[in-house]
C-alpha atoms as one frame of an Amber mdcrd trajectory, in Angstrom:
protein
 -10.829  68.091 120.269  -9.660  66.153 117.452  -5.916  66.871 116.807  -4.183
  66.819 113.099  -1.225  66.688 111.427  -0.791  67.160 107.886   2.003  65.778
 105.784   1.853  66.936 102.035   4.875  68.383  99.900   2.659  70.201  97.531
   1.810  73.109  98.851  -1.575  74.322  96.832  -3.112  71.043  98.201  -1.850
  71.424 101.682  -3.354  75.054 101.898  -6.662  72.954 100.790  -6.400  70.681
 103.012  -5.907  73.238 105.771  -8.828  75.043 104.638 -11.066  71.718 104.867
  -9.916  71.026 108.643 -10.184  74.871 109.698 -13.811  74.805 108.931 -14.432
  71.549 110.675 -15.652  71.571 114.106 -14.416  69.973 116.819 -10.959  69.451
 114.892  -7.745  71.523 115.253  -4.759  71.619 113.039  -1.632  71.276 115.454
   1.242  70.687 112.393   1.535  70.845 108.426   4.250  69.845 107.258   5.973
  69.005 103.725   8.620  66.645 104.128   8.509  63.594 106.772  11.480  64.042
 108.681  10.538  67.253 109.886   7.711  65.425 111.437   9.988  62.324 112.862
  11.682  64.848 114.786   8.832  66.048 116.459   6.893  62.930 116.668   7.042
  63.021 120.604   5.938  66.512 121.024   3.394  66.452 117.969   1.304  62.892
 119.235  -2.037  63.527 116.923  -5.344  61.572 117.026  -4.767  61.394 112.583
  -2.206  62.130 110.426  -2.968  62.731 106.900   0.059  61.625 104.735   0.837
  61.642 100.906   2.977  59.205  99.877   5.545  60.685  97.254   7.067  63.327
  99.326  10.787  64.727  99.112  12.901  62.317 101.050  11.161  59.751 102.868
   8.135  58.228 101.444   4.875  58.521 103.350   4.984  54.718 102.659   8.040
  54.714 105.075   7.101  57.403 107.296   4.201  55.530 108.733   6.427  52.050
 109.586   8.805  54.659 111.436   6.311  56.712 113.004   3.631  54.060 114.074
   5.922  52.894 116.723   6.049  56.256 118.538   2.424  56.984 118.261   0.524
  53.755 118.694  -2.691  55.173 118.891  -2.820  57.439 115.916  -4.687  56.847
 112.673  -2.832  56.988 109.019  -4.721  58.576 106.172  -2.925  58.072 103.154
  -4.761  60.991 100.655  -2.320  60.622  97.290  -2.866  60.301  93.650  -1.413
  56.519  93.691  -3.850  54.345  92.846  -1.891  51.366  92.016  -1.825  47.978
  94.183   2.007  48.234  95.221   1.253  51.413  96.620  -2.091  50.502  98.246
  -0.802  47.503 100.088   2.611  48.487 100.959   0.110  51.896 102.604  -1.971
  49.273 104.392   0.542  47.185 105.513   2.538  49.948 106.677  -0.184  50.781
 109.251  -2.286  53.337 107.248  -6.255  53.044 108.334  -7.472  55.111 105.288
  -6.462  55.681 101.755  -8.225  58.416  99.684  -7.119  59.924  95.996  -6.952
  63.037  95.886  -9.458  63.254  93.332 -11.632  63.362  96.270 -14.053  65.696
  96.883 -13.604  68.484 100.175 -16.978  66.564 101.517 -15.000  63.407 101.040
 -12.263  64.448 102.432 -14.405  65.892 105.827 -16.353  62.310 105.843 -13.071
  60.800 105.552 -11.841  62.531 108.282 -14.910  61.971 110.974 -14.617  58.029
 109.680 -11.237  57.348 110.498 -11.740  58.981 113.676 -14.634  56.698 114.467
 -12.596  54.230 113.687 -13.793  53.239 110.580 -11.208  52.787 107.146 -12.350
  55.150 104.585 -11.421  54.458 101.079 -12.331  56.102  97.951 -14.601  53.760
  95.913 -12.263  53.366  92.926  -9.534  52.431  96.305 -12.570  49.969  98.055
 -12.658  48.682  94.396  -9.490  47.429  93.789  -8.820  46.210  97.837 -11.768
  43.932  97.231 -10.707  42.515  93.783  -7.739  41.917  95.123  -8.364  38.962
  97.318 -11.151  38.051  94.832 -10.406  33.954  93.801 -11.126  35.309  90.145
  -9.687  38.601  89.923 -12.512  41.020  87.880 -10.693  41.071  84.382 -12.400
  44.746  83.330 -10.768  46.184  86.851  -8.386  48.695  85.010 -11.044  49.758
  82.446 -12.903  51.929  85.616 -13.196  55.393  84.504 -10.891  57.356  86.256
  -8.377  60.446  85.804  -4.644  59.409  84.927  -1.965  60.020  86.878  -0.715
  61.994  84.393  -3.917  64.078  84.727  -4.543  63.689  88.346  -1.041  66.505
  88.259  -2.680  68.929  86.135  -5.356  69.036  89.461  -2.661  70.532  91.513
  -2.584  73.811  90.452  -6.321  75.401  91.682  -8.010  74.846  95.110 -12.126
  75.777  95.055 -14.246  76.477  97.712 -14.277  74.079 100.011 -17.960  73.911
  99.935 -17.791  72.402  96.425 -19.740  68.811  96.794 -19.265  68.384  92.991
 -15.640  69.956  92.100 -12.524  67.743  93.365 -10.903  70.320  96.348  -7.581
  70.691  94.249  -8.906  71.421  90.715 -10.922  73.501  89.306 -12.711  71.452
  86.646 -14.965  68.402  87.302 -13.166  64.899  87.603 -14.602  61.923  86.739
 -16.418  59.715  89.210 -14.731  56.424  89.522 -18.235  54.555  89.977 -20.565
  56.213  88.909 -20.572  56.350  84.793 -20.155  53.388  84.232 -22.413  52.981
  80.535 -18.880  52.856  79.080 -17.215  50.098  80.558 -16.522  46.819  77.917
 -18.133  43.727  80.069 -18.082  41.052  77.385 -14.592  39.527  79.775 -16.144
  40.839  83.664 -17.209  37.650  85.502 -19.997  39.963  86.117 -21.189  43.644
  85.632 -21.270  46.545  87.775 -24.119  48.111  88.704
């Protein structure tokens, strides 16, 4: 059985996330927490195959969580599930020893796939996430990179408010409007300065 913990401050996407793991099989919930020193003190007893971390939390950072925690738990796998989706955040996640980094954007059937990746032992990355990774050691950075469609940070907040069912394969799990799909409509983008197009 696949063991979780869940570390996530706000607490109409934790009940999601809850939801999405309950109705997995062959995975069990064994801690959800909302701040990460709660979980620091119980990192011996706790010992999960994933922990699914956000990274601005009250206190200590998920960023910081993971360098504390990794040492304790060797074995376990970080998925970072946030709304950051800027490179500080993304790398300093990586480097820290996350194995995953999804927005929270995400779909519930992207968060589930997610989930079964990371414990294959695969990284799972939303494609907006994959996007930016790859530019990122890219000789010639892709100059139309911040023009992806995408919800703003700003916006991404306004999500937090409404779980749907966590069926939904078209709804993001913590809103309950559509959100735009970072790769998909793409008919807007400017590509006049892209060293090439996306297709």
């Amino acid at each position: 059985m696949l063991q979780i913990v869940l570390l996530e401050d706000n607490l109409h996407y934790r009940r999601g996330l809850e939801q999405i793991i309950h109705d997995m099989s062959g995975v069990t919930l064994i801690g959800s927490y909302s701040n990460a020193e709660a979980v620091l003190k119980k990192i011996d007893q706790l010992k999960p195959d994933i922990f699914i971390v956000d990274i601005n939390l009250e206190g200590m950072s998920g960023i910081e969580f993971i360098r504390r925690a990794k040492p304790f738990v060797p074995h376990a796998e970080f998925l970072m599930c946030t709304i950051n989706d800027d490179n500080t955040n993304i790398f300093e996640s990586l480097k820290s020893g996350a194995t995953g980094y999804m927005l929270k954007e995400s779909s519930a059937d992207e968060i589930r796939n997610a989930i079964t990746e990371i414990a294959a032992g695969g990284s799972p990355m939303s494609a907006y996430i994959s996007r930016r990774v790859i530019a990122s050691f890219n000789a010639d950075p892709i100059n139309c990179l911040p023009l992806l469609p995408k919800a703003s940070p700003n916006a991404r907040l306004k999500y937090l408010t409404t779980w749907p069912a966590a069926s939904s394969t078209k709804k993001s799990p913590i809103a309950s409007i559509s959100l735009p799909e970072p790769l998909k409509n793409t008919s807007a983008i400017p590509t006049s300065n892209c060293r090439y197009k996306i297709k």
